[in-house]
PDB file with one MODEL, atoms N, CA, C and O in Angstrom:
MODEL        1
ATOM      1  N   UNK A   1      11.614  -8.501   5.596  1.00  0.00           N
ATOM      2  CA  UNK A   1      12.327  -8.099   6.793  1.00  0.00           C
ATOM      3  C   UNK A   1      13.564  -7.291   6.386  1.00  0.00           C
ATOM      4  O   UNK A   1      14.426  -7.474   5.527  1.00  0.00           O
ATOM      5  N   UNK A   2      13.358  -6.358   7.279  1.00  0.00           N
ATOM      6  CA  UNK A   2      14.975  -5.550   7.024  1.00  0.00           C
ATOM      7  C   UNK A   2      16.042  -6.137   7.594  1.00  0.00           C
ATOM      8  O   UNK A   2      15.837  -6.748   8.643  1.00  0.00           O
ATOM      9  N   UNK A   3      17.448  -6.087   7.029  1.00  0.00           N
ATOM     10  CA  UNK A   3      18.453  -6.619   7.527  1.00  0.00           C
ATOM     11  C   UNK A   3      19.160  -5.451   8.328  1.00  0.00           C
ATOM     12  O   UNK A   3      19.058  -4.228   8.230  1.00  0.00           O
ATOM     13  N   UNK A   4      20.065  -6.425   9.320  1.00  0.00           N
ATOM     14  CA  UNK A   4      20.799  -5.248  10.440  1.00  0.00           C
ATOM     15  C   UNK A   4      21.743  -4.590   9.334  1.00  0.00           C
ATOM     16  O   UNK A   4      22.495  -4.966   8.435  1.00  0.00           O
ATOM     17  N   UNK A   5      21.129  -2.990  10.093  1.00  0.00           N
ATOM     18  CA  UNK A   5      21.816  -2.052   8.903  1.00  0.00           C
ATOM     19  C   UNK A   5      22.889  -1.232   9.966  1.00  0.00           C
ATOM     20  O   UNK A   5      22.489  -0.690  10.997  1.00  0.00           O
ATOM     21  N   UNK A   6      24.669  -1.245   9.420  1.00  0.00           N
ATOM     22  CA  UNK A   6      25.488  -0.999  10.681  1.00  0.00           C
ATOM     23  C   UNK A   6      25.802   0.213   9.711  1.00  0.00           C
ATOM     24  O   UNK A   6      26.439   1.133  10.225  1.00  0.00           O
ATOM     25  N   UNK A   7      25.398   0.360   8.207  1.00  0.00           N
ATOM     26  CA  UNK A   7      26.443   1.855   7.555  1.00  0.00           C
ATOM     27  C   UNK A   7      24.789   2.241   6.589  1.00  0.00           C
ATOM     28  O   UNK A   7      24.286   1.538   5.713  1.00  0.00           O
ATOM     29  N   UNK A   8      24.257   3.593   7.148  1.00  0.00           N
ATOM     30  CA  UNK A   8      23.423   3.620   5.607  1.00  0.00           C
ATOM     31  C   UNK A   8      23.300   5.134   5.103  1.00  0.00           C
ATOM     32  O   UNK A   8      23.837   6.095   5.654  1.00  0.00           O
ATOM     33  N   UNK A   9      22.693   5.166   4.238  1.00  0.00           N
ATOM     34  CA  UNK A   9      22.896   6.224   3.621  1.00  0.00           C
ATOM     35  C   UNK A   9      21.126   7.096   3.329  1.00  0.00           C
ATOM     36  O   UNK A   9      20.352   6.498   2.582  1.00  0.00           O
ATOM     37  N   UNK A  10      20.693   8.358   3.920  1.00  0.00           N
ATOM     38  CA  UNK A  10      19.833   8.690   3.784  1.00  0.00           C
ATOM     39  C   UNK A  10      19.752   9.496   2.619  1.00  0.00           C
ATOM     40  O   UNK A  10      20.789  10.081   2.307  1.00  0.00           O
ATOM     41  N   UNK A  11      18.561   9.686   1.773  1.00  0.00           N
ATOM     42  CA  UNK A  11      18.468  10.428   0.709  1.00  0.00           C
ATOM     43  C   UNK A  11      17.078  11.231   0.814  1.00  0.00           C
ATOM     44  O   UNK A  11      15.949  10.747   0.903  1.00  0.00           O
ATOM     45  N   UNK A  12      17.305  12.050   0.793  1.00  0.00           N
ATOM     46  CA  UNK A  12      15.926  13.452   1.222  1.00  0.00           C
ATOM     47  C   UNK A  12      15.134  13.822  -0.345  1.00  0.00           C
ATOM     48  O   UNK A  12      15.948  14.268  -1.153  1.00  0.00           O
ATOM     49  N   UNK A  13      13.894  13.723  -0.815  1.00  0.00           N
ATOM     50  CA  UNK A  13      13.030  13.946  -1.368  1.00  0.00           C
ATOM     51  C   UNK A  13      12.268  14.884  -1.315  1.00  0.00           C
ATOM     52  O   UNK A  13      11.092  14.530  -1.386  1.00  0.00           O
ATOM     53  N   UNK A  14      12.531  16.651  -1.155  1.00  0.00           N
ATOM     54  CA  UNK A  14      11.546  17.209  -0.940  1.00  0.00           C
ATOM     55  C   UNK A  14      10.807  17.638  -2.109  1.00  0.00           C
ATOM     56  O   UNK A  14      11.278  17.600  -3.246  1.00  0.00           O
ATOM     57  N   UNK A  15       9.120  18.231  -1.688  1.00  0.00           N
ATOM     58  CA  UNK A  15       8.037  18.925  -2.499  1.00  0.00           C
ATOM     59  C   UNK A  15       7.653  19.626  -2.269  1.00  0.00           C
ATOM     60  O   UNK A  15       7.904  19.740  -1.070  1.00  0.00           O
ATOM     61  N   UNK A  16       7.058  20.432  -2.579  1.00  0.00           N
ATOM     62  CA  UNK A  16       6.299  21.511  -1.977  1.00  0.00           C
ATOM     63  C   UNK A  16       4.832  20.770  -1.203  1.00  0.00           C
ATOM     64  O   UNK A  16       4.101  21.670  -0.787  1.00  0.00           O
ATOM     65  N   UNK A  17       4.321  19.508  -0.956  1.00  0.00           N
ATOM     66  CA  UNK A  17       3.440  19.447  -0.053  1.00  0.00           C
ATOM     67  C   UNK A  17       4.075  18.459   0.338  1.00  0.00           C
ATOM     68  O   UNK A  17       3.540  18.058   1.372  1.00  0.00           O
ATOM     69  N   UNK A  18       4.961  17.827   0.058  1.00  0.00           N
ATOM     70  CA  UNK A  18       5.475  16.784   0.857  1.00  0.00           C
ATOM     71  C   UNK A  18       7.386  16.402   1.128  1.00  0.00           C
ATOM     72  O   UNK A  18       8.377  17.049   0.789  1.00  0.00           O
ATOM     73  N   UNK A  19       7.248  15.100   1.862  1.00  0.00           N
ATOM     74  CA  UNK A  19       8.753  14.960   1.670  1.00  0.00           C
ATOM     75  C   UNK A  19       8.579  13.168   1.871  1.00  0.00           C
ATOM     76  O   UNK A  19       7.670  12.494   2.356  1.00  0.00           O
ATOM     77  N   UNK A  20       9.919  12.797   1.246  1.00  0.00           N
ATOM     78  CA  UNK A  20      10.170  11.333   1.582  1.00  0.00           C
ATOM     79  C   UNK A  20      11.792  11.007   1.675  1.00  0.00           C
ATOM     80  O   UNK A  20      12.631  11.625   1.019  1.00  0.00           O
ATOM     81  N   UNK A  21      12.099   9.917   2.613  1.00  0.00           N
ATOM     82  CA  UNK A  21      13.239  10.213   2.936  1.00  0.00           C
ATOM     83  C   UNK A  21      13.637   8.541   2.604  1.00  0.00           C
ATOM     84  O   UNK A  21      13.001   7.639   3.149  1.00  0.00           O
ATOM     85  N   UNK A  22      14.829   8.248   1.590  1.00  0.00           N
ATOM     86  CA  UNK A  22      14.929   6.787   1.131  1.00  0.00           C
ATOM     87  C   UNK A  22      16.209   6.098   2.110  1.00  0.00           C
ATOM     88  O   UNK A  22      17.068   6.893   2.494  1.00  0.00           O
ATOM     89  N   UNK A  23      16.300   5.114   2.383  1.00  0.00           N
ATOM     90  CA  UNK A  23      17.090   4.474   3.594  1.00  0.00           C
ATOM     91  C   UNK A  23      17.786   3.397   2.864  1.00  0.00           C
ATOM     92  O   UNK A  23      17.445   2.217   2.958  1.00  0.00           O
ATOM     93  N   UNK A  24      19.127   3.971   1.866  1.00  0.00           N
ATOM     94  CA  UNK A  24      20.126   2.929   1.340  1.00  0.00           C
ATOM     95  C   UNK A  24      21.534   2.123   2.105  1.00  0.00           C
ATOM     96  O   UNK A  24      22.435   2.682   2.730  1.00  0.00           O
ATOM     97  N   UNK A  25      21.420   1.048   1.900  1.00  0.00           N
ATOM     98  CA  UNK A  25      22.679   0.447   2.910  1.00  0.00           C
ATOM     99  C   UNK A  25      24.051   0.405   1.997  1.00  0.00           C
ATOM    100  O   UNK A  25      24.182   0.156   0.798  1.00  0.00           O
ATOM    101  N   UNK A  26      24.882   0.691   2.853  1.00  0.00           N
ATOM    102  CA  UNK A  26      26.364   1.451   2.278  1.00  0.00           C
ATOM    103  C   UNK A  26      26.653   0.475   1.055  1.00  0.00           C
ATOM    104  O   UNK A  26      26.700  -0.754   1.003  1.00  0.00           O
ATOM    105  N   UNK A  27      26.893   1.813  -0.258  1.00  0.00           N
ATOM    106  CA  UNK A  27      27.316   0.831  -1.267  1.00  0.00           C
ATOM    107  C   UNK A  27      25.801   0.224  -2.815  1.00  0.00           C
ATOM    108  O   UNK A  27      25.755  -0.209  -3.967  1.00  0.00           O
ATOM    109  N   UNK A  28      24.587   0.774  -1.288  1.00  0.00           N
ATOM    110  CA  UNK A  28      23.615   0.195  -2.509  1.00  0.00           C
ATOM    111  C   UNK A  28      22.877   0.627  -3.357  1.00  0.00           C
ATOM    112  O   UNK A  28      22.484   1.561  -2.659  1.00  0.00           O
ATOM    113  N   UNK A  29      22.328   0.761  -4.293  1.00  0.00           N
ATOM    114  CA  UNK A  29      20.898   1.637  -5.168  1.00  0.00           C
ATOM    115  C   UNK A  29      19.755   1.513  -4.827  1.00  0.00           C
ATOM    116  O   UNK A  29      18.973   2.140  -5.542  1.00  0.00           O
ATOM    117  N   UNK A  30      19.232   0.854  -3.870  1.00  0.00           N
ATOM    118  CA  UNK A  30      18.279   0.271  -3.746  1.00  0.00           C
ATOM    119  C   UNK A  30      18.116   0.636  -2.374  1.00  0.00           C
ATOM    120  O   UNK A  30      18.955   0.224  -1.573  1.00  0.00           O
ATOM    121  N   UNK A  31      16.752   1.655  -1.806  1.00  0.00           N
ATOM    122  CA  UNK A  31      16.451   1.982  -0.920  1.00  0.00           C
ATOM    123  C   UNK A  31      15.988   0.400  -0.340  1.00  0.00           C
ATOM    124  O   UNK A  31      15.399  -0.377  -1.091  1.00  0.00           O
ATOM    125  N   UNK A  32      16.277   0.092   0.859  1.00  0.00           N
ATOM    126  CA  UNK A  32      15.316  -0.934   1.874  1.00  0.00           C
ATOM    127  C   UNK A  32      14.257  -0.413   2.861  1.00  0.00           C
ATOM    128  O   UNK A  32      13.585  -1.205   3.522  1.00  0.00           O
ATOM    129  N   UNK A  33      14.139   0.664   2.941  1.00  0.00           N
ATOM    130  CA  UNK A  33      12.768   1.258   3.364  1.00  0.00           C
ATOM    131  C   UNK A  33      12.891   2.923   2.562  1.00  0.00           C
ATOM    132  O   UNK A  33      13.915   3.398   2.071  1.00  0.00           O
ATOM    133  N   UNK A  34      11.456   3.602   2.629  1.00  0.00           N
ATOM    134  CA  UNK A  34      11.056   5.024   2.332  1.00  0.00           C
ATOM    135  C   UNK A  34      10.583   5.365   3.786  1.00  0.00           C
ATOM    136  O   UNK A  34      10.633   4.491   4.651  1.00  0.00           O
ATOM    137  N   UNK A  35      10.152   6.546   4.050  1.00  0.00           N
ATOM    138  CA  UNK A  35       9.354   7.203   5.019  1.00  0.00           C
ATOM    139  C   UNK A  35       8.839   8.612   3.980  1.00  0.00           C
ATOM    140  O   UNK A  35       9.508   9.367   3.274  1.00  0.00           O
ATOM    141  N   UNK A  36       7.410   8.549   4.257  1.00  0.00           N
ATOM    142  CA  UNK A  36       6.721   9.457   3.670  1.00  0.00           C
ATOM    143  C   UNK A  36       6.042  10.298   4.654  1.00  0.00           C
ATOM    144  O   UNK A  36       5.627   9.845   5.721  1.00  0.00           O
ATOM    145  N   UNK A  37       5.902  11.779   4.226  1.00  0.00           N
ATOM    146  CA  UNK A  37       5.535  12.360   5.064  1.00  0.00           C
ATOM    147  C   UNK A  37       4.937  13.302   4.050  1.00  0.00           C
ATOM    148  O   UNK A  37       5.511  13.703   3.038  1.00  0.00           O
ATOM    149  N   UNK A  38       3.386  13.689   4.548  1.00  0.00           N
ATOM    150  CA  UNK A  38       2.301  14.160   3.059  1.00  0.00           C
ATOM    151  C   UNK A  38       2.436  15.684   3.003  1.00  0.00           C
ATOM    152  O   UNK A  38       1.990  16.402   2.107  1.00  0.00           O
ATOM    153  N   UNK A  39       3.234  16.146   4.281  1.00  0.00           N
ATOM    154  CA  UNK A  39       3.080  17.832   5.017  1.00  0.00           C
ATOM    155  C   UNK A  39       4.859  17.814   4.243  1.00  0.00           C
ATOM    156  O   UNK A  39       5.467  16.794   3.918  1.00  0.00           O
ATOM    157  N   UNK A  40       5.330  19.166   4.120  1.00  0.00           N
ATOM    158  CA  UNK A  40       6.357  19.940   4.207  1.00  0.00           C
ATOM    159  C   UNK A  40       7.021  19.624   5.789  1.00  0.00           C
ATOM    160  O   UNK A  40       6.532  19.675   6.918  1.00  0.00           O
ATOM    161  N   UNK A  41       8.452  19.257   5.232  1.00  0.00           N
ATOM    162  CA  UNK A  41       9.529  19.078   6.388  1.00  0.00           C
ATOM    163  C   UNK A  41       9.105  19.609   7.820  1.00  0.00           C
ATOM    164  O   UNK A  41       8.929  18.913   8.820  1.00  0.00           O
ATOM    165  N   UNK A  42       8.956  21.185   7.700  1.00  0.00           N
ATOM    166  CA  UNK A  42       8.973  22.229   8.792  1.00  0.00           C
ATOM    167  C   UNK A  42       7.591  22.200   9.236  1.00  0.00           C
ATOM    168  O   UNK A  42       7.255  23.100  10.005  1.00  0.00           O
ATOM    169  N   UNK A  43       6.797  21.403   8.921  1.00  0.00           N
ATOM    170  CA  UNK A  43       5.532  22.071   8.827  1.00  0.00           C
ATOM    171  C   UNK A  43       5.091  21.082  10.748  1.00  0.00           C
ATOM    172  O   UNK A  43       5.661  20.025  11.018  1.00  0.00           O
ATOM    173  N   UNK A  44       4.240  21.623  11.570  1.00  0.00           N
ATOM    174  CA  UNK A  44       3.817  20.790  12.473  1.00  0.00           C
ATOM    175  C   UNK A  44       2.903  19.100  12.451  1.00  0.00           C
ATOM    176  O   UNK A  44       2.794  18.250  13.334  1.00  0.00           O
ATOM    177  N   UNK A  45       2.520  19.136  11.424  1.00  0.00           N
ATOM    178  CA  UNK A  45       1.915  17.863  11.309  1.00  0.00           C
ATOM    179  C   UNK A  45       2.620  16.575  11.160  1.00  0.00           C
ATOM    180  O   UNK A  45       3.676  16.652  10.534  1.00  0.00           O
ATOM    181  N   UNK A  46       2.312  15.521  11.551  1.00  0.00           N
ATOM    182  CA  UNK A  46       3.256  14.334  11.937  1.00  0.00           C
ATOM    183  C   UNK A  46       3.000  13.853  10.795  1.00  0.00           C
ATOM    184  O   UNK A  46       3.506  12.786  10.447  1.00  0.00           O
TER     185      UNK A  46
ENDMDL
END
Protein backbone atom coordinates (compact mmCIF):
# COMPACT_ATOMS: atom_id res chain seq x y z
CA UNK A 1 0.00 0.00 0.00
CA UNK A 2 1.05 3.45 -0.73
CA UNK A 3 1.29 5.87 2.02
CA UNK A 4 -0.51 9.43 2.02
CA UNK A 5 1.90 11.29 -0.07
CA UNK A 6 1.45 15.35 0.95
CA UNK A 7 5.26 16.45 -0.82
CA UNK A 8 6.64 14.24 -3.86
CA UNK A 9 8.93 14.42 -6.26
CA UNK A 10 8.47 13.25 -9.99
CA UNK A 11 11.36 11.96 -12.07
CA UNK A 12 10.84 11.61 -16.01
CA UNK A 13 12.59 8.65 -17.88
CA UNK A 14 12.49 9.22 -21.44
CA UNK A 15 13.37 6.73 -24.72
CA UNK A 16 12.97 6.80 -27.85
CA UNK A 17 9.95 4.16 -27.72
CA UNK A 18 9.07 4.78 -24.42
CA UNK A 19 8.80 6.78 -21.15
CA UNK A 20 8.49 6.09 -17.33
CA UNK A 21 7.81 8.45 -14.79
CA UNK A 22 9.22 7.48 -10.92
CA UNK A 23 7.00 8.91 -7.91
CA UNK A 24 9.61 9.80 -4.89
CA UNK A 25 8.29 11.15 -1.49
CA UNK A 26 10.10 14.37 -0.32
CA UNK A 27 13.55 13.61 0.84
CA UNK A 28 13.57 9.91 -0.56
CA UNK A 29 15.64 7.54 -3.14
CA UNK A 30 13.30 5.26 -3.45
CA UNK A 31 10.53 5.62 -5.98
CA UNK A 32 6.97 4.23 -4.24
CA UNK A 33 5.35 3.80 -7.51
CA UNK A 34 6.67 3.93 -11.57
CA UNK A 35 4.15 4.58 -14.42
CA UNK A 36 5.19 3.12 -17.68
CA UNK A 37 4.19 4.09 -20.82
CA UNK A 38 5.58 1.71 -24.00
CA UNK A 39 4.74 4.82 -26.75
CA UNK A 40 6.85 8.20 -26.73
CA UNK A 41 5.47 11.06 -24.38
CA UNK A 42 3.75 13.00 -27.42
CA UNK A 43 2.75 10.18 -29.14
CA UNK A 44 -1.41 9.44 -29.12
CA UNK A 45 -1.47 6.07 -27.64
CA UNK A 46 -2.45 5.61 -23.97
Amino acid sequence: MIPHLDDVTVVADHHYNSAAFDVLPAGARTPVMRVHKDHVFTSRHP
